[in-house]
LUMTOR-517499 format. One record per residue: x, y, z of N, C-alpha, C, O in turn; residue number from 1; residue in one letter. Coordinates in Angstrom, 3 decimals, always signed. Atoms other than C-alpha are relative to their C-alpha. Layout:
nx | ny | nz | cax | cay | caz | cx | cy | cz | ox | oy | oz | pos | code
X | Y | Z | X | Y | Z | X | Y | Z | X | Y | Z | NUM | A
...
This chain:
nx | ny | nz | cax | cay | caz | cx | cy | cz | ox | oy | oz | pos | code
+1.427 | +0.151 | +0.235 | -70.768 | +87.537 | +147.497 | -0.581 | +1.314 | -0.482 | -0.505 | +2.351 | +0.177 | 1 | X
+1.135 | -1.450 | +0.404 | -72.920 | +90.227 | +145.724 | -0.806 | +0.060 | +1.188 | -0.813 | -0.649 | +2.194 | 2 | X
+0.601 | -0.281 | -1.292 | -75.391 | +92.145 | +147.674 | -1.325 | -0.880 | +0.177 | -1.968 | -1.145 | +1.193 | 3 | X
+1.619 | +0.603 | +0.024 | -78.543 | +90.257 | +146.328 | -0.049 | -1.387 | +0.676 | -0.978 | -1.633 | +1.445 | 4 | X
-0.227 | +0.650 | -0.887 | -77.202 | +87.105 | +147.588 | +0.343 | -0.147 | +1.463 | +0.306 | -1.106 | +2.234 | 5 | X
-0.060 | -0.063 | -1.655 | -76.416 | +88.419 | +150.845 | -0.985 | +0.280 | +0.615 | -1.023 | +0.143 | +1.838 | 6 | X
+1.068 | -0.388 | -0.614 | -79.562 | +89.576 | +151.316 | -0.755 | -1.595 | +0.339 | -0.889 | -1.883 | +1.528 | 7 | X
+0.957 | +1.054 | -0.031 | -81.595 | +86.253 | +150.975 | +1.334 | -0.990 | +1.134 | +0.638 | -1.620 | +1.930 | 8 | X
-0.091 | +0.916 | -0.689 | -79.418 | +84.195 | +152.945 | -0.222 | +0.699 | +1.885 | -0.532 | -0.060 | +2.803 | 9 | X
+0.529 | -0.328 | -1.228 | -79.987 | +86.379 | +156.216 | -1.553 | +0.300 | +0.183 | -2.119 | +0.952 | +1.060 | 10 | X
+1.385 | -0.256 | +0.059 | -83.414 | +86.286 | +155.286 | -0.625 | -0.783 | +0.840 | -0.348 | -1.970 | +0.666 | 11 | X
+0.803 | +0.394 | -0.776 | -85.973 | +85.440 | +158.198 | -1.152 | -0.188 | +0.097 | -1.914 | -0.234 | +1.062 | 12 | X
+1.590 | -0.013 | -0.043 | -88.914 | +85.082 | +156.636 | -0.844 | -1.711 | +0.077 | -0.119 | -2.652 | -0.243 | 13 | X
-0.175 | +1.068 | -0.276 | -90.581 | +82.078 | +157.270 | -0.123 | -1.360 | -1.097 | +0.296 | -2.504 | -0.925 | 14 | X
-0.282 | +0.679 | +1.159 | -91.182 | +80.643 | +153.791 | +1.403 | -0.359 | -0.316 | +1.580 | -1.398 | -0.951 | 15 | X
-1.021 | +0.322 | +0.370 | -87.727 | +80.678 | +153.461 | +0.441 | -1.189 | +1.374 | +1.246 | -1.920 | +0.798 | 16 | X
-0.127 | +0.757 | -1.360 | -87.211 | +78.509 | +156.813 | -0.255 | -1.246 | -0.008 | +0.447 | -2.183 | +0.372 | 17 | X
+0.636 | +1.510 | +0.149 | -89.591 | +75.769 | +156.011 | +0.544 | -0.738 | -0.949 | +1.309 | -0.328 | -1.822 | 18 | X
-0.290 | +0.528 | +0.688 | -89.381 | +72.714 | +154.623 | -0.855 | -0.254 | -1.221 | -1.506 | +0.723 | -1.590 | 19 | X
+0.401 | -0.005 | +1.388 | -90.766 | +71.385 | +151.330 | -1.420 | -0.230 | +0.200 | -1.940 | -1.020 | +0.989 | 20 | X
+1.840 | +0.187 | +0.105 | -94.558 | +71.724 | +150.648 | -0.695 | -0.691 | -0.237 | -0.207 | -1.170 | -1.261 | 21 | X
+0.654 | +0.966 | +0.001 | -96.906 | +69.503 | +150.601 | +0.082 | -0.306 | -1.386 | +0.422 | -1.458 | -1.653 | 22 | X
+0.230 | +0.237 | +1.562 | -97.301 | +69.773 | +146.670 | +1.944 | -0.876 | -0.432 | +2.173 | -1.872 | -1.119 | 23 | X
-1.407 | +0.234 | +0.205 | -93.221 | +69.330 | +146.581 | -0.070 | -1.476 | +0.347 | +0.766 | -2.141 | -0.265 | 24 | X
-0.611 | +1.220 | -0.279 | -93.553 | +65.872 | +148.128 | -1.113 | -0.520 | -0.620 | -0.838 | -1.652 | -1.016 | 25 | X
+1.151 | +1.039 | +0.303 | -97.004 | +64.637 | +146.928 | -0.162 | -0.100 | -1.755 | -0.679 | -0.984 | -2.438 | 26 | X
+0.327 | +0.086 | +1.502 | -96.803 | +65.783 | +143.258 | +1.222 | -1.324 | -0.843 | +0.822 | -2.130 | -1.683 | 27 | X
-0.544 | +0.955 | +0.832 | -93.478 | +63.590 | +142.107 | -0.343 | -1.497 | +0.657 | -0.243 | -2.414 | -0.158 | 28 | X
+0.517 | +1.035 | -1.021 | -94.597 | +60.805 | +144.684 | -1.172 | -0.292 | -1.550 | -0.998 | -1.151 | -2.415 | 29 | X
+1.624 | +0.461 | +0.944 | -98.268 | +60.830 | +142.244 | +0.520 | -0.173 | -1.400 | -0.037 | -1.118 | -1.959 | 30 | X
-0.543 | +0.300 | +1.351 | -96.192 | +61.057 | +138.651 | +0.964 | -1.185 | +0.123 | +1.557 | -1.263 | -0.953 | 31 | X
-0.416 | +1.063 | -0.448 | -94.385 | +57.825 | +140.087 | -0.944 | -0.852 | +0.190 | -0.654 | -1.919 | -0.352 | 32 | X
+0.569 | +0.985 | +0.163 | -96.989 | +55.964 | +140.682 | -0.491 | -0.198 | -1.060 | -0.356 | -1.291 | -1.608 | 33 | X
+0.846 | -0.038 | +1.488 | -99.098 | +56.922 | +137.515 | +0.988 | -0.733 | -1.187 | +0.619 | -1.407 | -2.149 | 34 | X
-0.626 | +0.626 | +1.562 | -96.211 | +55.905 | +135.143 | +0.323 | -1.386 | +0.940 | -0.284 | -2.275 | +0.344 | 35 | X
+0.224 | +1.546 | -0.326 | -95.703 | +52.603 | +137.137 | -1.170 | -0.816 | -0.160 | -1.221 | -2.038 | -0.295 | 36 | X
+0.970 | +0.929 | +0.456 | -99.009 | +51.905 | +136.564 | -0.288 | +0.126 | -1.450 | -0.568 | -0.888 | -2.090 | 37 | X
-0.103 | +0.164 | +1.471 | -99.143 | +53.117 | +133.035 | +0.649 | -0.556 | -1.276 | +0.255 | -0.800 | -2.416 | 38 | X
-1.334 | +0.787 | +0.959 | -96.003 | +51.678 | +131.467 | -0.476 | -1.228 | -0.129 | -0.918 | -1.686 | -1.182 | 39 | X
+0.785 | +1.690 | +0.385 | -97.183 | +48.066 | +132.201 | -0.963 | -0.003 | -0.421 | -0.954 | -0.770 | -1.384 | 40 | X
+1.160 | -0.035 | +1.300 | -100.411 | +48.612 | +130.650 | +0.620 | -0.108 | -0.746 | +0.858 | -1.233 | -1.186 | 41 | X
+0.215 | -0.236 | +1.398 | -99.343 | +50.029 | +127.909 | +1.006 | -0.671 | -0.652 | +1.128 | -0.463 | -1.860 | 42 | X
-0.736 | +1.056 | +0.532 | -96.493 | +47.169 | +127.548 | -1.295 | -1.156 | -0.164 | -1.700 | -1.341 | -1.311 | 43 | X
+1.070 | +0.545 | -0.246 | -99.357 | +44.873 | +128.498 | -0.941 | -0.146 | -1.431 | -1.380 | -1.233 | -1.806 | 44 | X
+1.086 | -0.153 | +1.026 | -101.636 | +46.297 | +125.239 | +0.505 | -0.280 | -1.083 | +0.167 | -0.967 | -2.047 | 45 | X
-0.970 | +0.114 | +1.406 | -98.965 | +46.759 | +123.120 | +0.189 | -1.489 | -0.174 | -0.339 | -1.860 | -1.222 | 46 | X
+0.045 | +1.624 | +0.079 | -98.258 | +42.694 | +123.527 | -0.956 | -0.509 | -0.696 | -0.839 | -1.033 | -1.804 | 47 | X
+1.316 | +0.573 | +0.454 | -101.812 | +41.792 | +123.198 | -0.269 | +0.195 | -1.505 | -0.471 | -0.816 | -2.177 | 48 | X
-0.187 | -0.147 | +1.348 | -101.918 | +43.542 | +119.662 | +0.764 | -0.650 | -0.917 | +0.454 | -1.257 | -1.942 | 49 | X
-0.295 | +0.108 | +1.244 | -99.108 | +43.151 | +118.374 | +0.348 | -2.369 | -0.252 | +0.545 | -3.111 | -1.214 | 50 | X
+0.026 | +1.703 | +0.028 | -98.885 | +38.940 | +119.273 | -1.032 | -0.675 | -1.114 | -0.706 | -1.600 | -1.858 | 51 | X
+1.349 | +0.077 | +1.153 | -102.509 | +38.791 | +117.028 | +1.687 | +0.125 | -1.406 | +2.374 | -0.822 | -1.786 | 52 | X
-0.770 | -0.310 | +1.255 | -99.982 | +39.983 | +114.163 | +1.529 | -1.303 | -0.278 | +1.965 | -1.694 | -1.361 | 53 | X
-1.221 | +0.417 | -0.083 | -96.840 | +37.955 | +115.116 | -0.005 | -1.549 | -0.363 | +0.615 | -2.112 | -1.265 | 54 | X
+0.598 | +1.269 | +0.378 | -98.572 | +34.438 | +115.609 | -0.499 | -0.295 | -0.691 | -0.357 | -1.497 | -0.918 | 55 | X
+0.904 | +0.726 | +0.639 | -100.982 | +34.199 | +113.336 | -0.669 | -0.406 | +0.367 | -0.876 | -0.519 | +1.575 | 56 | X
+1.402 | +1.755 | -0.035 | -103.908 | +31.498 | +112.572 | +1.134 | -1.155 | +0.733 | +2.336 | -1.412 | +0.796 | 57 | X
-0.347 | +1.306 | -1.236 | -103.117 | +28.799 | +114.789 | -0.285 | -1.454 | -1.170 | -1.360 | -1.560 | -1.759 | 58 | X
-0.069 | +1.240 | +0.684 | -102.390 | +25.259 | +112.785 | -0.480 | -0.886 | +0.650 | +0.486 | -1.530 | +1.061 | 59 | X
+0.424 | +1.354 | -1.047 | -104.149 | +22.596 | +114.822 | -0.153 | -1.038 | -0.653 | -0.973 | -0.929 | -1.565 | 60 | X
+0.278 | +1.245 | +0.728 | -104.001 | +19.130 | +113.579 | -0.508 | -1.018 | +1.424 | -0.593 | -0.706 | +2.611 | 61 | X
+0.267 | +1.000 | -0.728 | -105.024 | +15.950 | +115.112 | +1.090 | -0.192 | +1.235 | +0.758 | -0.431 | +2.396 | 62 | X
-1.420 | +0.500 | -1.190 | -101.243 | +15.396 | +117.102 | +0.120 | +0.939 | +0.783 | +0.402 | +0.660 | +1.949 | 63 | X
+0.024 | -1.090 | -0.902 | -101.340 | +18.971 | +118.360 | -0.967 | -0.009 | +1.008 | -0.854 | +0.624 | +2.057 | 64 | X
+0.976 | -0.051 | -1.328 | -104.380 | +18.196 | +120.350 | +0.220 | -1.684 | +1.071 | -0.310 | -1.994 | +2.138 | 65 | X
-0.070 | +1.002 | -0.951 | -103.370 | +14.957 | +121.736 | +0.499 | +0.747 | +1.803 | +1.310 | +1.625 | +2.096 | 66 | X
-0.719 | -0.247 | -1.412 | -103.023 | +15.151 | +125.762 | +1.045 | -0.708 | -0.041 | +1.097 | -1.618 | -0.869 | 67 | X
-1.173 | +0.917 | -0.798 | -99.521 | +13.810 | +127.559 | +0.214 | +0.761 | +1.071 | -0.067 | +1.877 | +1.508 | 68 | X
+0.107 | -0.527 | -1.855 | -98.658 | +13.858 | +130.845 | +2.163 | -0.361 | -0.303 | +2.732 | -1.297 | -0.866 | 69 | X
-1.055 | -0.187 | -0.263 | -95.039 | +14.589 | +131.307 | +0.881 | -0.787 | -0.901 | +1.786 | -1.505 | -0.477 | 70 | X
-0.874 | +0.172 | +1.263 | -93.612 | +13.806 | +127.720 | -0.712 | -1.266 | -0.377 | -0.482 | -1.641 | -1.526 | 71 | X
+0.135 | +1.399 | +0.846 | -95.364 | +10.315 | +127.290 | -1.738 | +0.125 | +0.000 | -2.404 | +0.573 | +0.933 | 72 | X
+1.234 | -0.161 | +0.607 | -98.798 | +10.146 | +125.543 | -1.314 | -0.675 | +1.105 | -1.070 | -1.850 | +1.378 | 73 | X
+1.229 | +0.649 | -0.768 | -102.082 | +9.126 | +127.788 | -1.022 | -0.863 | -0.659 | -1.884 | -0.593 | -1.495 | 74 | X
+0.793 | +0.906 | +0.760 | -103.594 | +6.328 | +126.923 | -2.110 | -0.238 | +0.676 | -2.805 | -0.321 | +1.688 | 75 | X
+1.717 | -0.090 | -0.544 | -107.473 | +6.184 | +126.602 | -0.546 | -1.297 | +1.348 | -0.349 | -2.488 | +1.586 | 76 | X
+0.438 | +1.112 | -1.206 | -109.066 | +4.695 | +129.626 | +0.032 | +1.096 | +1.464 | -0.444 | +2.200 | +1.727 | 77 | X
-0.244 | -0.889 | -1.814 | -108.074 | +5.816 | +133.518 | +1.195 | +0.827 | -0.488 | +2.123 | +0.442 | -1.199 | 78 | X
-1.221 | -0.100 | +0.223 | -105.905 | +8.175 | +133.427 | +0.470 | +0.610 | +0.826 | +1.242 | +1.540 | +0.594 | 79 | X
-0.337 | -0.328 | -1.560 | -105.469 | +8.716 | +137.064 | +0.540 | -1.514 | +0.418 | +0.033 | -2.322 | +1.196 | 80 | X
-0.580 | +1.102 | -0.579 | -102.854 | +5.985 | +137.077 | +0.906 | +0.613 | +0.796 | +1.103 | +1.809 | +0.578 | 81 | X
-0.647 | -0.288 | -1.434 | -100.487 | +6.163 | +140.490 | +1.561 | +0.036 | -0.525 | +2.170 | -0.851 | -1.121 | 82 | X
-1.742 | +0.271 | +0.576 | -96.800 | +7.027 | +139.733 | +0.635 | -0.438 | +1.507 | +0.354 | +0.049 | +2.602 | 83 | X
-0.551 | +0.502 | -1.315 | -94.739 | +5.090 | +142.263 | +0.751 | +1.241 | +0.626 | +1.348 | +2.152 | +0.052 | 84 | X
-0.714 | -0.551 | -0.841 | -93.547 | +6.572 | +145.537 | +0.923 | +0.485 | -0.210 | +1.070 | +1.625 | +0.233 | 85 | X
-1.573 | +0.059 | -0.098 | -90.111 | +6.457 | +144.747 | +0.317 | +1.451 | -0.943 | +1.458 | +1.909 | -0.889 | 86 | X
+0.118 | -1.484 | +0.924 | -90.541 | +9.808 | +142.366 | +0.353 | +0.856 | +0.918 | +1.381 | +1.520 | +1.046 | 87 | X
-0.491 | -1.407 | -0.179 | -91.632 | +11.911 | +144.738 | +0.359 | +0.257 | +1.411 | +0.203 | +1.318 | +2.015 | 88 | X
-1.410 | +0.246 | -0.652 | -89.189 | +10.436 | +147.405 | +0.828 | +0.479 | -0.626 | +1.417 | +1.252 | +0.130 | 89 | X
-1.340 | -0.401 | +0.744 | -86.570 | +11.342 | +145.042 | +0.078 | +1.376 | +0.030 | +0.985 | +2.058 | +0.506 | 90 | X
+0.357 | -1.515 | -0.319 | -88.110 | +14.680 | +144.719 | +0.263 | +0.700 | +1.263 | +1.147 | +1.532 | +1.466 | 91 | X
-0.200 | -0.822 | -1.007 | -88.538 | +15.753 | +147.825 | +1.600 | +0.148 | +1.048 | +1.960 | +1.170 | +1.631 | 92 | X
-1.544 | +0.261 | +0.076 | -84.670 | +14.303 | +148.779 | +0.974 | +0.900 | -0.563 | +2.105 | +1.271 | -0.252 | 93 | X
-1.233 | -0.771 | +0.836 | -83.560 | +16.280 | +146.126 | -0.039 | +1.795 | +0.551 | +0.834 | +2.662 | +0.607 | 94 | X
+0.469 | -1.545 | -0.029 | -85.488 | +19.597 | +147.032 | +0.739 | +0.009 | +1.881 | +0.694 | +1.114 | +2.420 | 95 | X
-0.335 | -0.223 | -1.827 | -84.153 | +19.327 | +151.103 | +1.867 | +0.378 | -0.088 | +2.450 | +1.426 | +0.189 | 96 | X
-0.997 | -0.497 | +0.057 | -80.702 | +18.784 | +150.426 | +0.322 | +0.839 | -1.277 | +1.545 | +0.905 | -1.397 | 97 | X
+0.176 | -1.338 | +0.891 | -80.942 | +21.354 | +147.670 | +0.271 | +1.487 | +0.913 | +1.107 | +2.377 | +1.064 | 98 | X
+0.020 | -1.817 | -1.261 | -81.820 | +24.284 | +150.237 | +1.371 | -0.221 | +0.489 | +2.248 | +0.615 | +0.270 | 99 | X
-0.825 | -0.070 | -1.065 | -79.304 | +22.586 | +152.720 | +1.255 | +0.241 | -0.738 | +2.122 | +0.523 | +0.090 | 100 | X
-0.863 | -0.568 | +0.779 | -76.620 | +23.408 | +149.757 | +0.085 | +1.551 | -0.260 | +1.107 | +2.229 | -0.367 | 101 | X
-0.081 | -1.492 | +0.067 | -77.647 | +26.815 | +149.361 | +0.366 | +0.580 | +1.180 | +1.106 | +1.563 | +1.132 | 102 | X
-1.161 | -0.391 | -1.272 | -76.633 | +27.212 | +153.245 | +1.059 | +0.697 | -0.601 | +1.348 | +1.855 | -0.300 | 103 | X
-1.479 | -0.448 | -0.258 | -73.308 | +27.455 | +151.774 | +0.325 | +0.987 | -0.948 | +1.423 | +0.857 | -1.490 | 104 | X
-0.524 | -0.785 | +0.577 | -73.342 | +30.436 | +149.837 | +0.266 | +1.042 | +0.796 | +1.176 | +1.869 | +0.746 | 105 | X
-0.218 | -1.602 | -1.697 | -73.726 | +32.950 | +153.047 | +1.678 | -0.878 | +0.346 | +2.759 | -0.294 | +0.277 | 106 | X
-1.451 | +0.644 | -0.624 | -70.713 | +30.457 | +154.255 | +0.831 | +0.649 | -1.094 | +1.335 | +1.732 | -0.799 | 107 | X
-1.235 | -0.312 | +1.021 | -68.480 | +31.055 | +151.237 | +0.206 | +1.742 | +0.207 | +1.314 | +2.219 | +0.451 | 108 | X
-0.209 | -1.744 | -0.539 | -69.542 | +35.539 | +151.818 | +0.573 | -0.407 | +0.838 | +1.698 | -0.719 | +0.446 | 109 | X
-0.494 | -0.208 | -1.113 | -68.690 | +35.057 | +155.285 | +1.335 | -0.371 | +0.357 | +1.974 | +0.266 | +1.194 | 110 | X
-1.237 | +0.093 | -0.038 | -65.543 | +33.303 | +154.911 | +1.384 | +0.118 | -1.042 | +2.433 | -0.443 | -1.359 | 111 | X
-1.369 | -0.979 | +1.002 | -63.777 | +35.742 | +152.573 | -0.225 | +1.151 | +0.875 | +0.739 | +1.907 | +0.754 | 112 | X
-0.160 | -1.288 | -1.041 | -64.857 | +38.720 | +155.468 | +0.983 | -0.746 | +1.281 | +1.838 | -0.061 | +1.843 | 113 | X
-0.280 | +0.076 | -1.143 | -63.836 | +36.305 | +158.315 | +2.081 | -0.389 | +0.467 | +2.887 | -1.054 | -0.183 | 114 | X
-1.239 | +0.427 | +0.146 | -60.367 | +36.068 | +159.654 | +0.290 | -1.597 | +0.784 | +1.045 | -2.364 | +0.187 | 115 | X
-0.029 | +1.302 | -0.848 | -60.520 | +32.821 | +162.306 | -0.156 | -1.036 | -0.641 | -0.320 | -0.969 | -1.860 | 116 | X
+0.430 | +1.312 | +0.129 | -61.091 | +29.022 | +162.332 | -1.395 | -0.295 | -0.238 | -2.007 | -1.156 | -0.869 | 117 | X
+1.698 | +0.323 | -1.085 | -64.504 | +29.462 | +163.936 | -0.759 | -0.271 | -1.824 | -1.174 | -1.358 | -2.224 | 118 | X
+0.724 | +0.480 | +0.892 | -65.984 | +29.834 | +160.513 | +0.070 | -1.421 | -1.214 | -0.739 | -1.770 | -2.074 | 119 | X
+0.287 | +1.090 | +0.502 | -64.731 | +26.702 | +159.246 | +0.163 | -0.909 | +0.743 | +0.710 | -1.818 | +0.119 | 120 | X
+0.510 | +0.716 | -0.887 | -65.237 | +24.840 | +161.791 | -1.938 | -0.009 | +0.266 | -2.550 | -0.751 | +1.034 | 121 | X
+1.531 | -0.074 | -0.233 | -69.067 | +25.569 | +161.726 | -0.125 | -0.677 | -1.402 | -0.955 | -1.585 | -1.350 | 122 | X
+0.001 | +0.722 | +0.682 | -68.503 | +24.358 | +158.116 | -0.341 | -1.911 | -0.296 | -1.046 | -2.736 | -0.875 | 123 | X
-0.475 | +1.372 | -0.296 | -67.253 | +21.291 | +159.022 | -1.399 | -0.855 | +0.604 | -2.075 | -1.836 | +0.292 | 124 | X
+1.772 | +0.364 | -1.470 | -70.388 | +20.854 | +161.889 | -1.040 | -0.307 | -1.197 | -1.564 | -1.420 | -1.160 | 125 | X
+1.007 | -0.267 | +0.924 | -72.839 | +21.797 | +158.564 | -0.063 | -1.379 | -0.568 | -0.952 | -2.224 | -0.674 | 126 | X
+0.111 | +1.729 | +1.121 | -71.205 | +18.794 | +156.403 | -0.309 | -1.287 | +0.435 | -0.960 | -2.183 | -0.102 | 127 | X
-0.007 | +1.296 | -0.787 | -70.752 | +16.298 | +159.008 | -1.734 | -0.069 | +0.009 | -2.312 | -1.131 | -0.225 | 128 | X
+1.252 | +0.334 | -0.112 | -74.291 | +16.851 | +159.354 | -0.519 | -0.402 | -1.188 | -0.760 | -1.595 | -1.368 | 129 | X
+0.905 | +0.588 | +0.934 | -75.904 | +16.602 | +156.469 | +0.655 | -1.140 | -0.864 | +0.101 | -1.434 | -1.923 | 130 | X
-0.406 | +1.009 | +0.345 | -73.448 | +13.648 | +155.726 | -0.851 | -1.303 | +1.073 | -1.091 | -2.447 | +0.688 | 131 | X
+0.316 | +0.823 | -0.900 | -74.935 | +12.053 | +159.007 | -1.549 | +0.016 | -0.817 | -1.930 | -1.138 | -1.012 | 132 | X
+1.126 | +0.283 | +0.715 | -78.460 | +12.712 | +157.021 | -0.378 | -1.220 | -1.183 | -1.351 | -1.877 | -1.552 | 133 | X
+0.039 | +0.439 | +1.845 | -77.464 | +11.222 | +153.682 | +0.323 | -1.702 | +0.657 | -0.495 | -2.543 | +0.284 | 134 | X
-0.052 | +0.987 | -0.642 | -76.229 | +8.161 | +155.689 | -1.377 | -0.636 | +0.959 | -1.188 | -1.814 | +1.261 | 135 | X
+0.661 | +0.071 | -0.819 | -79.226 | +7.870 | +157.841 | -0.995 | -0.659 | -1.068 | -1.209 | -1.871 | -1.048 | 136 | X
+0.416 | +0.033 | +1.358 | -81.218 | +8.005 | +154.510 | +0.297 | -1.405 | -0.780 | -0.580 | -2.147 | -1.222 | 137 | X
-0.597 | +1.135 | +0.539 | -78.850 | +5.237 | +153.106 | -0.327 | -1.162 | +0.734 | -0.653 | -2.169 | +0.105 | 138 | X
+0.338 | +0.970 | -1.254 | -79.481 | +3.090 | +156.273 | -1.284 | -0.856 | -0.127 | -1.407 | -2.076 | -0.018 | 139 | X
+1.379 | +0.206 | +0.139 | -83.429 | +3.354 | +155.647 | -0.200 | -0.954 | -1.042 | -1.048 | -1.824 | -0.840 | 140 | X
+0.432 | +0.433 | +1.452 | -83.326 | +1.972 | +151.887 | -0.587 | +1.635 | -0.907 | -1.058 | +1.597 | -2.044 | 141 | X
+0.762 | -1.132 | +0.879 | -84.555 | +5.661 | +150.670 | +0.479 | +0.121 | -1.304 | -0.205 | +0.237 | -2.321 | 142 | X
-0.603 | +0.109 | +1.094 | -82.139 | +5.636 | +148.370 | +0.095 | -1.456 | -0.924 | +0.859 | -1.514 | -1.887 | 143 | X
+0.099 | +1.188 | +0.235 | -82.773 | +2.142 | +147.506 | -1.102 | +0.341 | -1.675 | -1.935 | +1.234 | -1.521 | 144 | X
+1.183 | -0.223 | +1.049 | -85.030 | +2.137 | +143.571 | -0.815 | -1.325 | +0.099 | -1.866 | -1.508 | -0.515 | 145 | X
+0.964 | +1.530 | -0.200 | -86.398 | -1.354 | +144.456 | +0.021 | -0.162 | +0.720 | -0.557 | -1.163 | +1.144 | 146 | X
């Protein structure tokens, strides 16, 4: 070691002791937030401009303004007609055992870490169940379209 370096590391003064200064933690902390909030603006502006340029005048004809409700055209009159039950039965059927499928992606992690039975045996418990659902379901008519 040279001498100039030997000097500063037995140095006891107390600037050298402390930790980092208030400015040390608050200044890159504040140039972090400022460009997180500035970047999206100025993606944000930049969009808004340059979309005017990209799109154009807007073509509107008569067919472009027709309403439809979920691909098929609305016919003049009520058009708060009732879509049967059985939709959003189907729906909500689909969205339950949906989740109860995603269960099994933690299962599939867990049983490439695990070495035992135990985890497929809790498998097993999972399917049987939601087979005892889908049956239960079947029993009702839910699955029934008429």
């Amino acid at each position: 070691m040279d001498a100039h370096r030997a000097g500063t590391e037995t140095s006891s003064t107390p600037a050298a002791n402390a930790g980092p200064s208030y400015f040390d933690v608050v200044y890159p902390l504040t140039i972090l937030i400022l460009l997180g909030l500035a970047i999206p603006a100025l993606l944000m502006s930049l969009n808004a401009i340059l979309s005017r340029f990209a799109i154009g005048t807007r073509n509107t004809s008569a067919g472009k303004q027709e309403q439809y409700e979920s691909g098929l055209p609305v016919s003049v009159g009520d058009s708060g007609e009732k879509f049967s039950i059985k939709f959003y039965l189907v729906a909500m059927l689909f969205l339950a055992f949906d989740i109860e499928v995603a269960f099994l992606y933690p299962w599939a992690y867990m049983f490439n870490k695990s070495e035992g039975w135990d985890i497929v045996w809790l498998l097993v418990v999972f399917l049987v169940l939601l087979e005892v659902g889908y049956l239960y379901l079947y029993k009702k008519g839910a699955l029934d379209w008429e």
